[in-house]
ZAKOL-402963 format. One record per residue (C-alpha): x, y, z; residue in one letter. Coordinates in steps of 0.2 Angstrom, whole numbers, padded with zeros to 4 digits, always signed. Example, Ala and Ser with C-alpha at 12.3 -4.5 7.8 and 13.67 -1.06 7.14 Angstrom:
BEGIN
+0062-0022+0039A+0068-0005+0036S
end
This chain:
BEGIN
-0025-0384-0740X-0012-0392-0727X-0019-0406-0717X-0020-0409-0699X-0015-0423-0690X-0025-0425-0672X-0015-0435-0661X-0018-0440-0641X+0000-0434-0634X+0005-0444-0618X+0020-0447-0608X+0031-0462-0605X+0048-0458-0597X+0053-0440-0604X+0045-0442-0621X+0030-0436-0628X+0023-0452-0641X+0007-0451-0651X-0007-0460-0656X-0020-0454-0669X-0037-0450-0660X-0047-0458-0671X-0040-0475-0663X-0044-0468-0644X-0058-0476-0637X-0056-0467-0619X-0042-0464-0607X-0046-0471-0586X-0037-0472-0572X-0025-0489-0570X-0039-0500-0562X-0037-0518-0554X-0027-0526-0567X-0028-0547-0568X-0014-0556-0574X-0012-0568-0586X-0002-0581-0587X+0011-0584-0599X+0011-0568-0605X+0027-0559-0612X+0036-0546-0597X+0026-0528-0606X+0008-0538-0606X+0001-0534-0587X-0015-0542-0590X-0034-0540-0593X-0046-0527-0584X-0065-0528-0586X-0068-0512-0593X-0088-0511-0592X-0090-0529-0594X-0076-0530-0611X-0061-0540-0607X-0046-0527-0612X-0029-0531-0614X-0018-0520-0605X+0001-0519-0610X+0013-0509-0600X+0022-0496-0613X+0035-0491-0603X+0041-0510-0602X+0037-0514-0621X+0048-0500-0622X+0066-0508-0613X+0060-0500-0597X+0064-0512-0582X+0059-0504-0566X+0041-0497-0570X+0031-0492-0556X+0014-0488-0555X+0009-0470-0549X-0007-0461-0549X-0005-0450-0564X-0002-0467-0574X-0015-0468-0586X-0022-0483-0599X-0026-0477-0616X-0037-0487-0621X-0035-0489-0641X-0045-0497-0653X-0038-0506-0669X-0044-0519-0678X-0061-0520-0668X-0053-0525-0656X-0048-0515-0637X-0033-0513-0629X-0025-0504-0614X-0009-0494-0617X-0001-0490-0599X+0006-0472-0600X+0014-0462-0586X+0000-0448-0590X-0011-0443-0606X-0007-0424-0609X-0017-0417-0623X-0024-0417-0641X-0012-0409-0651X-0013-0404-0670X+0001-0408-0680X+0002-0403-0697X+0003-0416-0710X+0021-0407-0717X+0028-0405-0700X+0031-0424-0698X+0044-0434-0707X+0046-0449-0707X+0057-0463-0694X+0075-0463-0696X+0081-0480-0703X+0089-0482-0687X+0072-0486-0679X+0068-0502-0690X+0085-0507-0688X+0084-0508-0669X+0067-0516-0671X+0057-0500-0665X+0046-0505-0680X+0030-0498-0671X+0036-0479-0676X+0026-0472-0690X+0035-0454-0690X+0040-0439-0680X+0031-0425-0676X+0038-0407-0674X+0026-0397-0665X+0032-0381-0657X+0052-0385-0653X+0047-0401-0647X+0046-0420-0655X+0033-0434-0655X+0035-0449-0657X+0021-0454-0667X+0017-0473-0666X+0008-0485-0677X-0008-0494-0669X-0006-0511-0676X+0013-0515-0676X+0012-0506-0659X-0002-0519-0653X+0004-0534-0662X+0019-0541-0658X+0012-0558-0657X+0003-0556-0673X+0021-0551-0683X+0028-0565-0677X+0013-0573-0683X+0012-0564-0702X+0032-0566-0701X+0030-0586-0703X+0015-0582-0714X+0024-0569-0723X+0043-0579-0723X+0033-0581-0742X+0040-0566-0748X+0058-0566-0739X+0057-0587-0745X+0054-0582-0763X+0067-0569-0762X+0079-0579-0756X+0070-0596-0771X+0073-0581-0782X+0094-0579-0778X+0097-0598-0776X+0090-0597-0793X+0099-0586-0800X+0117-0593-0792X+0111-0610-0801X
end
């Protein structure tokens, strides 16, 4: 009765992160990109991907990675969440691997602390760990600074709650 966890396995840098497969829309070959401007340092741009406008973000630079260049086995995954497509530049898209669901625990509280919030657990397969990633903190950094003013309600009424209290 143990479940399985399918997850697209890709490189960036040395380590091997994860994204469930069920968000995977297809993997291509770093086309053309168009910048945008404005955009924070990780967002390269938008590529027409079959006449959609994708999003494309560079995942070795969301990642603190200053000096990423482009070579051929880079890869975009190109995810869906929300309804919405994005591209995830990797340096190469390995396999599908089959984690099961007992075999991954969950991030170490350093992870939030250094605001790596986008990790959703680590996978031990076979010697090896994945860094298994969550789809829409990982795609929305803009929107958690958004639902961080939107959601300031519940840190607000925390901190209504102590002044309160120390009245």
């Amino acid at each position: 009765m143990s479940r399985e966890l399918h997850i697209v396995g890709f490189q960036v840098g040395r380590e091997t992160y994860g994204v469930p497969i069920t968000s995977l829309h297809e993997i291509v070959r770093v086309p053309e990109i168009t910048a945008v401007p404005d955009a924070p340092e990780y967002l390269e741009g938008v590529i027409n991907l079959r006449g959609k406008i994708v999003s494309v973000m560079d995942l070795r630079k969301r990642f603190g990675e200053k000096q990423a260049t482009m070579r051929k086995q880079n890869r975009i995954l190109v995810v869906e969440h929300a309804g919405r497509l994005a591209g995830l530049i990797v340096d190469s898209a390995s396999e599908v691997l089959k984690i099961p669901a007992e075999s991954v625990e969950p991030p170490p509280a350093v992870f939030q602390e250094g605001g790596l919030n986008c990790v959703s657990g680590l996978g031990k397969i076979q010697g090896r760990l994945v860094v298994l990633l969550e789809m829409s903190k990982l795609l929305a950094p803009e929107s958690l600074r958004v639902s961080s003013q939107n959601g300031e309600k519940k840190p607000a009424a925390k901190s209504e709650a102590r002044g309160a209290a120390a009245k």
